[in-house]
Wavefront OBJ file of the C-alpha trace (Angstrom):
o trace
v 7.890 28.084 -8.295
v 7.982 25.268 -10.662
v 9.013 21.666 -9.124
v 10.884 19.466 -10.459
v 11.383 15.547 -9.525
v 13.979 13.195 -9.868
v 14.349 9.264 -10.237
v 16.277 7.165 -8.191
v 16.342 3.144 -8.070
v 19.220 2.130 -5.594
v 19.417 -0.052 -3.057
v 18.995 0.090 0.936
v 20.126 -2.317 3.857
v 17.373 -3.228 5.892
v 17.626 -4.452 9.382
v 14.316 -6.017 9.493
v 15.206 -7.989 6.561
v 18.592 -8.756 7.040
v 19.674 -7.563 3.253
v 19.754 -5.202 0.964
v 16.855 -4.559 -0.696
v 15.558 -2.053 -3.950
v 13.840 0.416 -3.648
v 12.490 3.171 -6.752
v 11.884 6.686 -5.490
v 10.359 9.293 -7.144
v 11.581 13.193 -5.326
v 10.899 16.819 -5.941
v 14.123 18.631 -6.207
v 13.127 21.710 -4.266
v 11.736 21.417 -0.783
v 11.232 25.147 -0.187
v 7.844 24.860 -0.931
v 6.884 22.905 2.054
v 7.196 25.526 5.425
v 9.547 22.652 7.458
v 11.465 22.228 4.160
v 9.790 18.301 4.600
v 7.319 17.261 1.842
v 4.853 14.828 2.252
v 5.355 10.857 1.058
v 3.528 8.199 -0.321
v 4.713 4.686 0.141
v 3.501 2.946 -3.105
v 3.269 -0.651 -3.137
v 3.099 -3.530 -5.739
v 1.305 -6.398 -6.693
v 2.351 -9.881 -6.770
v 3.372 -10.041 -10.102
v 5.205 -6.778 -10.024
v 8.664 -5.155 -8.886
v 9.298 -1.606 -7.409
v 9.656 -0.057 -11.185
v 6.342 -0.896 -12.014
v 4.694 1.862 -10.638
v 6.673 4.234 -12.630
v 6.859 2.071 -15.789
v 3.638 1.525 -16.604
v 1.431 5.009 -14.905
v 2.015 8.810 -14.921
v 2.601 8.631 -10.612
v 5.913 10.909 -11.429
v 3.558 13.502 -13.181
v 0.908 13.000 -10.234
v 3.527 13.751 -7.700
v 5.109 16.638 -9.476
v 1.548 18.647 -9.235
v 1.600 18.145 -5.105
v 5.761 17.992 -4.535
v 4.990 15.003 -3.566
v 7.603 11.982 -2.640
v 6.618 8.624 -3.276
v 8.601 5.210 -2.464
v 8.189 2.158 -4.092
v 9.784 -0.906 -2.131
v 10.516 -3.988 -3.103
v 8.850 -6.937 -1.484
v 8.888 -9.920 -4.046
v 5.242 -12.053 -3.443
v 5.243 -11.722 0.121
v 2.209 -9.839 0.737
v 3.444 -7.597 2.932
v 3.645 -10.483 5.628
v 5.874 -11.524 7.908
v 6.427 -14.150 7.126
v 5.863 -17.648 8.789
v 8.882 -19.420 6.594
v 10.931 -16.556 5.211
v 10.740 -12.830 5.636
v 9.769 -10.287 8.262
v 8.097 -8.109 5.488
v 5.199 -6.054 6.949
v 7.687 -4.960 9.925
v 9.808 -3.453 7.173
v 7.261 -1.620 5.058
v 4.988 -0.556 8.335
v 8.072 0.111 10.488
v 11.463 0.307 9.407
v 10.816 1.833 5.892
v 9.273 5.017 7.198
v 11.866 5.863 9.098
v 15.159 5.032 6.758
v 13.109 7.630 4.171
v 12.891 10.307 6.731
v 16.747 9.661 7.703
v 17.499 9.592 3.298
v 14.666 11.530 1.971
v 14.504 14.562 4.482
v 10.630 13.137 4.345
v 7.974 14.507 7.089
v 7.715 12.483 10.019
v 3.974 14.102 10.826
v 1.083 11.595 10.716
v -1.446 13.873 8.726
v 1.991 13.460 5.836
v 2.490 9.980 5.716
v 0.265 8.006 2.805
v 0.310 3.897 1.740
v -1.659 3.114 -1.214
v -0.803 0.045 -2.965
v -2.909 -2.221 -5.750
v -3.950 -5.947 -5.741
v -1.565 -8.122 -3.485
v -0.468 -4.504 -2.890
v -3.841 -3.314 -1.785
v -4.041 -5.727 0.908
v -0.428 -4.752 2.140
v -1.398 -1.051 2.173
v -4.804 -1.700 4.189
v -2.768 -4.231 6.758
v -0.265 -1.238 7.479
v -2.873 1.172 8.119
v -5.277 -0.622 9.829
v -2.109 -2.083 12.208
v -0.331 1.389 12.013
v -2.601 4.215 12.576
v -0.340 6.255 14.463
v 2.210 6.378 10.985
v -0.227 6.188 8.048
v -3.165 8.739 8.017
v -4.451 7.970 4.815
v -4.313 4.964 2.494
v -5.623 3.725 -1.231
v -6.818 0.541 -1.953
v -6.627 -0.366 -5.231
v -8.407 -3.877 -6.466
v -7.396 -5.662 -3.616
v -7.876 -9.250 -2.789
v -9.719 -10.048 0.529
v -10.944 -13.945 0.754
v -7.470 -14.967 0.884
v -8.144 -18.169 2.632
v -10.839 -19.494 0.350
v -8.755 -17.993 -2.644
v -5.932 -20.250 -1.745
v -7.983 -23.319 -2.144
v -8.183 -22.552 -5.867
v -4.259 -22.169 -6.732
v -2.866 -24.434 -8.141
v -0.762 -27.708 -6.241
v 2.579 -26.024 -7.342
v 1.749 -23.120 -6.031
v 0.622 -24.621 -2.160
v 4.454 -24.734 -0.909
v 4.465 -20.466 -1.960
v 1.756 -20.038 -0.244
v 2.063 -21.804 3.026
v 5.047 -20.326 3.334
v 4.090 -16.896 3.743
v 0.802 -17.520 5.916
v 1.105 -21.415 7.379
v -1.585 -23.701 7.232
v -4.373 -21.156 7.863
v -4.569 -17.155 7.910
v -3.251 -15.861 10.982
v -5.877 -12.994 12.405
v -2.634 -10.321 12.024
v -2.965 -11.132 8.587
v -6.950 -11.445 8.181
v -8.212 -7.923 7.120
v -11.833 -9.014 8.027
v -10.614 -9.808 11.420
v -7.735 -7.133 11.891
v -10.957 -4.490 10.789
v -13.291 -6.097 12.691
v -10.450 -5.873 15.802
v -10.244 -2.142 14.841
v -13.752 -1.370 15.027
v -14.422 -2.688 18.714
v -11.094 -0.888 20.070
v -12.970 2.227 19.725
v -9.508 3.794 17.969
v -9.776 7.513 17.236
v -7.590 7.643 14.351
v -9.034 5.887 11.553
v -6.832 6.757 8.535
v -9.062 7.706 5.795
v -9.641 5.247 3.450
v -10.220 5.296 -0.999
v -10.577 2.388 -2.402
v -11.278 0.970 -6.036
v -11.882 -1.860 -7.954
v -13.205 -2.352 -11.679
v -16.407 -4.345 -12.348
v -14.717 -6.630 -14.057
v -11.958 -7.298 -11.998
v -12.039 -10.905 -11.279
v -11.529 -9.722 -7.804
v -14.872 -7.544 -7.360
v -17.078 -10.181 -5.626
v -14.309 -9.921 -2.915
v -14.111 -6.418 -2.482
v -17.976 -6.125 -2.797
v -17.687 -8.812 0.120
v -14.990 -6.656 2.274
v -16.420 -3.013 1.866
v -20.156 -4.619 3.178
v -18.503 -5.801 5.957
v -16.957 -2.661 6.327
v -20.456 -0.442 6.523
v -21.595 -3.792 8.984
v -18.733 -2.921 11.574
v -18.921 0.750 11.215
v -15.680 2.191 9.625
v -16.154 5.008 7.357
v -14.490 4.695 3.906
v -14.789 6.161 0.264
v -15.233 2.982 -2.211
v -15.626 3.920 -6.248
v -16.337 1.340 -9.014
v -16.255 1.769 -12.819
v -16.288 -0.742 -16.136
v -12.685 -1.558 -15.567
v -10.436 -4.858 -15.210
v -7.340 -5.759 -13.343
v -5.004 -3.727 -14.803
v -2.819 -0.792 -15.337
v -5.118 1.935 -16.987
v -7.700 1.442 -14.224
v -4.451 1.843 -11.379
v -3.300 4.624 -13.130
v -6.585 6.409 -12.809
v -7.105 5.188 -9.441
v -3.969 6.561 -8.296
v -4.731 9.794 -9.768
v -7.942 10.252 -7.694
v -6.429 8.904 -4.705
v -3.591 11.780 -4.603
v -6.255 14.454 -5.816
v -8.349 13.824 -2.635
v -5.825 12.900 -0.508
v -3.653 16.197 -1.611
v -6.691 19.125 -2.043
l 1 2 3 4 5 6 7 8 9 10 11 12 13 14 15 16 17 18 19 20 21 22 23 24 25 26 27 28 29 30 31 32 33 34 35 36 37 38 39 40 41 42 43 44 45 46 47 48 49 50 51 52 53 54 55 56 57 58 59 60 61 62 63 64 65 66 67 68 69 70 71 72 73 74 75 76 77 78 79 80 81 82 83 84 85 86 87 88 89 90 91 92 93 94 95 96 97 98 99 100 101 102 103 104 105 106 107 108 109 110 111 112 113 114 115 116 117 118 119 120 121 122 123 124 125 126 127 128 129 130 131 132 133 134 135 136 137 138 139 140 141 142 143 144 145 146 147 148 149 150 151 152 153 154 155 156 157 158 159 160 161 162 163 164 165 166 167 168 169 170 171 172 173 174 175 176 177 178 179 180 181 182 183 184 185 186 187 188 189 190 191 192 193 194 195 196 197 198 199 200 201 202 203 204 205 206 207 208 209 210 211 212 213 214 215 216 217 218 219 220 221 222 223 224 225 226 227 228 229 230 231 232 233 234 235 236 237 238 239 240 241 242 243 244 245 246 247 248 249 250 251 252 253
Protein backbone atom coordinates (compact mmCIF):
# COMPACT_ATOMS: atom_id res chain seq x y z
CA UNK A 1 0.00 0.00 0.00
CA UNK A 2 1.28 3.29 -1.04
CA UNK A 3 1.82 6.02 1.91
CA UNK A 4 1.17 9.13 1.80
CA UNK A 5 2.36 12.13 4.25
CA UNK A 6 1.07 15.27 5.20
CA UNK A 7 2.46 18.76 6.46
CA UNK A 8 1.51 20.43 9.39
CA UNK A 9 3.18 23.67 11.09
CA UNK A 10 0.89 24.69 14.11
CA UNK A 11 1.50 25.50 17.30
CA UNK A 12 1.58 23.58 20.83
CA UNK A 13 1.43 24.81 24.58
CA UNK A 14 4.18 23.56 26.44
CA UNK A 15 4.27 23.24 30.13
CA UNK A 16 7.92 23.08 30.42
CA UNK A 17 8.15 26.25 28.64
CA UNK A 18 5.41 28.09 29.81
CA UNK A 19 4.14 29.12 26.03
CA UNK A 20 3.19 28.18 23.03
CA UNK A 21 5.62 27.12 20.90
CA UNK A 22 5.89 25.88 16.78
CA UNK A 23 6.35 23.03 15.87
CA UNK A 24 6.56 21.50 11.78
CA UNK A 25 5.51 17.88 11.47
CA UNK A 26 5.85 15.81 8.75
CA UNK A 27 2.95 12.41 9.03
CA UNK A 28 2.03 9.43 6.96
CA UNK A 29 -1.64 9.42 6.42
CA UNK A 30 -2.19 5.71 6.85
CA UNK A 31 -1.02 3.94 9.95
CA UNK A 32 -2.22 0.46 8.97
CA UNK A 33 0.99 -0.42 7.97
CA UNK A 34 2.53 -0.45 11.33
CA UNK A 35 0.91 -3.83 13.41
CA UNK A 36 -0.09 -1.34 16.69
CA UNK A 37 -1.43 1.15 14.10
CA UNK A 38 1.75 3.46 15.83
CA UNK A 39 4.59 4.40 13.41
CA UNK A 40 7.84 5.17 14.42
CA UNK A 41 9.18 9.09 14.96
CA UNK A 42 12.05 11.05 14.51
CA UNK A 43 12.48 14.20 16.47
CA UNK A 44 14.52 16.44 14.04
CA UNK A 45 16.29 19.27 15.39
CA UNK A 46 17.84 22.60 14.13
CA UNK A 47 20.76 24.57 14.16
CA UNK A 48 21.33 27.86 15.60
CA UNK A 49 20.68 29.78 12.76
CA UNK A 50 17.61 27.87 11.78
CA UNK A 51 13.73 27.53 12.62
CA UNK A 52 11.54 24.31 12.65
CA UNK A 53 10.77 24.75 8.65
CA UNK A 54 14.17 24.38 7.80
CA UNK A 55 14.37 20.89 7.76
CA UNK A 56 11.68 20.61 5.27
CA UNK A 57 12.64 23.74 3.26
CA UNK A 58 15.82 23.17 2.32
CA UNK A 59 16.20 18.72 2.22
CA UNK A 60 14.03 15.89 0.79
CA UNK A 61 13.32 14.52 4.86
CA UNK A 62 9.40 14.39 3.64
CA UNK A 63 10.50 12.02 0.72
CA UNK A 64 12.93 10.11 3.27
CA UNK A 65 10.10 9.56 5.61
CA UNK A 66 7.53 8.61 3.07
CA UNK A 67 9.85 5.39 2.04
CA UNK A 68 9.77 4.13 6.00
CA UNK A 69 6.06 5.76 7.12
CA UNK A 70 7.99 7.47 9.07
CA UNK A 71 6.89 10.63 11.44
CA UNK A 72 9.27 13.20 12.05
CA UNK A 73 8.91 16.47 14.39
CA UNK A 74 10.71 19.44 14.05
CA UNK A 75 10.48 21.79 17.25
CA UNK A 76 11.21 24.99 17.67
CA UNK A 77 13.89 26.03 20.09
CA UNK A 78 15.30 29.51 18.93
CA UNK A 79 19.47 29.47 19.85
CA UNK A 80 19.11 27.75 22.96
CA UNK A 81 20.99 24.70 22.40
CA UNK A 82 18.77 22.50 23.67
CA UNK A 83 19.68 23.82 27.29
CA UNK A 84 17.99 24.66 30.06
CA UNK A 85 18.68 27.35 30.45
CA UNK A 86 20.60 29.27 33.27
CA UNK A 87 18.78 32.86 32.35
CA UNK A 88 15.78 31.96 30.23
CA UNK A 89 14.32 28.69 29.13
CA UNK A 90 13.93 25.14 30.39
CA UNK A 91 14.66 23.81 26.80
CA UNK A 92 16.29 20.34 26.95
CA UNK A 93 13.40 19.27 29.55
CA UNK A 94 11.00 20.06 26.72
CA UNK A 95 12.63 18.37 23.75
CA UNK A 96 14.01 15.22 26.02
CA UNK A 97 10.82 15.09 28.12
CA UNK A 98 7.75 16.79 27.49
CA UNK A 99 7.88 16.72 23.61
CA UNK A 100 7.81 12.96 23.35
CA UNK A 101 5.00 12.58 25.08
CA UNK A 102 2.54 15.58 23.70
CA UNK A 103 3.41 13.68 20.06
CA UNK A 104 2.30 10.37 21.31
CA UNK A 105 -0.95 12.11 22.94
CA UNK A 106 -1.33 14.28 19.05
CA UNK A 107 0.46 12.06 16.72
CA UNK A 108 -0.86 8.51 17.80
CA UNK A 109 3.25 8.10 17.73
CA UNK A 110 4.88 4.76 19.35
CA UNK A 111 5.81 5.09 22.78
CA UNK A 112 8.43 1.89 22.40
CA UNK A 113 12.12 2.76 22.92
CA UNK A 114 13.53 0.67 19.89
CA UNK A 115 10.79 3.62 17.86
CA UNK A 116 11.85 6.70 19.18
CA UNK A 117 14.88 8.56 17.02
CA UNK A 118 16.69 12.35 17.67
CA UNK A 119 18.98 13.37 15.03
CA UNK A 120 19.64 16.93 14.76
CA UNK A 121 22.68 19.03 12.84
CA UNK A 122 25.23 21.61 14.18
CA UNK A 123 23.89 23.45 17.39
CA UNK A 124 21.30 20.73 16.65
CA UNK A 125 23.76 17.91 16.76
CA UNK A 126 24.82 18.68 20.13
CA UNK A 127 21.07 18.89 21.34
CA UNK A 128 20.34 15.47 19.79
CA UNK A 129 23.56 13.75 21.44
CA UNK A 130 22.67 15.61 25.04
CA UNK A 131 19.08 13.93 24.84
CA UNK A 132 20.35 10.62 24.14
CA UNK A 133 23.18 10.37 26.09
CA UNK A 134 20.82 11.91 29.24
CA UNK A 135 17.73 9.92 27.93
CA UNK A 136 18.52 6.44 27.04
CA UNK A 137 15.49 4.96 28.24
CA UNK A 138 13.35 7.35 25.36
CA UNK A 139 15.80 7.69 22.44
CA UNK A 140 17.34 4.40 21.04
CA UNK A 141 19.02 5.80 18.26
CA UNK A 142 20.34 9.24 17.34
CA UNK A 143 22.28 11.23 14.27
CA UNK A 144 24.77 13.60 14.71
CA UNK A 145 25.19 15.76 12.11
CA UNK A 146 28.39 18.37 12.13
CA UNK A 147 28.08 19.07 15.56
CA UNK A 148 30.02 21.45 17.66
CA UNK A 149 31.82 19.97 20.76
CA UNK A 150 34.59 22.52 22.34
CA UNK A 151 31.90 24.75 23.30
CA UNK A 152 33.79 26.35 26.07
CA UNK A 153 36.93 27.24 24.16
CA UNK A 154 34.58 28.11 21.11
CA UNK A 155 32.97 30.76 23.18
CA UNK A 156 36.17 32.55 23.76
CA UNK A 157 36.24 33.37 20.04
CA UNK A 158 32.59 35.05 19.61
CA UNK A 159 32.41 38.05 19.39
CA UNK A 160 31.82 40.81 22.68
CA UNK A 161 28.15 41.29 21.45
CA UNK A 162 27.56 38.05 21.39
CA UNK A 163 28.99 37.21 25.36
CA UNK A 164 25.52 38.39 27.04
CA UNK A 165 23.72 35.36 24.41
CA UNK A 166 25.87 33.18 25.45
CA UNK A 167 26.16 33.41 29.16
CA UNK A 168 22.82 33.33 29.25
CA UNK A 169 22.17 29.98 28.15
CA UNK A 170 25.27 28.22 29.95
CA UNK A 171 26.59 30.91 32.85
CA UNK A 172 30.01 31.70 33.27
CA UNK A 173 31.38 28.21 32.49
CA UNK A 174 29.82 24.87 30.93
CA UNK A 175 27.89 23.11 33.39
CA UNK A 176 28.92 19.11 33.22
CA UNK A 177 24.87 18.45 32.24
CA UNK A 178 25.73 20.37 29.39
CA UNK A 179 29.47 19.13 28.63
CA UNK A 180 29.15 16.18 26.12
CA UNK A 181 32.82 15.18 26.91
CA UNK A 182 31.87 14.94 30.47
CA UNK A 183 28.09 13.79 30.21
CA UNK A 184 29.91 10.74 27.76
CA UNK A 185 32.59 10.30 29.82
CA UNK A 186 29.75 10.03 32.93
CA UNK A 187 28.01 7.48 30.62
CA UNK A 188 30.82 5.31 30.03
CA UNK A 189 31.77 4.59 33.82
CA UNK A 190 27.91 3.97 34.78
CA UNK A 191 28.27 0.80 33.00
CA UNK A 192 24.59 1.69 31.23
CA UNK A 193 23.26 -1.14 29.06
CA UNK A 194 21.41 0.85 26.67
CA UNK A 195 23.64 2.82 24.62
CA UNK A 196 21.46 4.27 21.82
CA UNK A 197 23.22 3.68 18.66
CA UNK A 198 24.95 6.40 17.42
CA UNK A 199 25.72 7.93 13.27
CA UNK A 200 27.38 10.72 13.09
CA UNK A 201 28.84 13.06 10.25
CA UNK A 202 30.73 15.89 9.54
CA UNK A 203 32.36 17.26 6.17
CA UNK A 204 36.14 17.81 5.93
CA UNK A 205 35.71 21.07 5.49
CA UNK A 206 33.39 21.92 7.98
CA UNK A 207 34.99 24.52 10.05
CA UNK A 208 33.81 22.35 12.81
CA UNK A 209 35.84 19.01 11.93
CA UNK A 210 38.87 19.52 14.26
CA UNK A 211 36.10 19.35 16.98
CA UNK A 212 34.38 16.42 16.03
CA UNK A 213 37.75 14.69 15.13
CA UNK A 214 38.47 15.80 18.88
CA UNK A 215 34.99 14.30 20.34
CA UNK A 216 34.72 10.91 18.35
CA UNK A 217 38.70 10.12 19.70
CA UNK A 218 37.55 10.63 22.90
CA UNK A 219 34.78 8.58 22.21
CA UNK A 220 36.96 5.24 21.06
CA UNK A 221 39.28 6.47 24.48
CA UNK A 222 36.18 5.90 26.86
CA UNK A 223 34.78 2.99 25.07
CA UNK A 224 31.33 3.83 23.47
CA UNK A 225 30.68 2.27 20.23
CA UNK A 226 29.52 4.63 17.43
CA UNK A 227 29.38 4.81 13.50
CA UNK A 228 31.30 8.21 12.44
CA UNK A 229 31.49 8.94 8.34
CA UNK A 230 33.41 11.86 6.75
CA UNK A 231 33.38 13.11 3.12
CA UNK A 232 34.70 16.49 1.08
CA UNK A 233 31.78 18.42 2.39
CA UNK A 234 31.16 21.89 4.30
CA UNK A 235 28.66 23.15 6.75
CA UNK A 236 25.76 23.08 4.92
CA UNK A 237 22.56 21.83 3.56
CA UNK A 238 23.54 19.33 0.69
CA UNK A 239 25.91 17.52 3.07
CA UNK A 240 22.65 17.39 5.92
CA UNK A 241 20.51 16.33 3.38
CA UNK A 242 22.68 13.38 2.55
CA UNK A 243 23.47 12.78 6.03
CA UNK A 244 19.99 12.50 6.93
CA UNK A 245 19.36 10.17 4.23
CA UNK A 246 21.92 7.60 5.52
CA UNK A 247 20.97 8.11 8.97
CA UNK A 248 17.16 6.92 8.30
CA UNK A 249 18.47 4.13 5.80
CA UNK A 250 20.44 2.47 8.67
CA UNK A 251 18.44 3.40 11.30
CA UNK A 252 15.13 2.09 9.28
CA UNK A 253 16.62 -1.38 7.34
Amino acid sequence: MKTEMSFFRGEIYSNQLQMQTSISVILPDDFSEDKDGKPKILFLLHGSSDNSTSWIRNTRVEMYAKRHNLIIVMPEVQKSFYTDMVYGLKYFSYVADELPQICRNLFHASEKRDDNFIAGLSMGGYGALKCALRRPETFSKVGVFSAPFNLESRFSTFSEDKLPELMGIFGNKMRPEDDLFQISKDFAESGAKILPQIFATCGTKDFLYEDNTDFWNHMTKIGLEYEYMEWEGFHEWGFWDKSVQLMIEKFLV
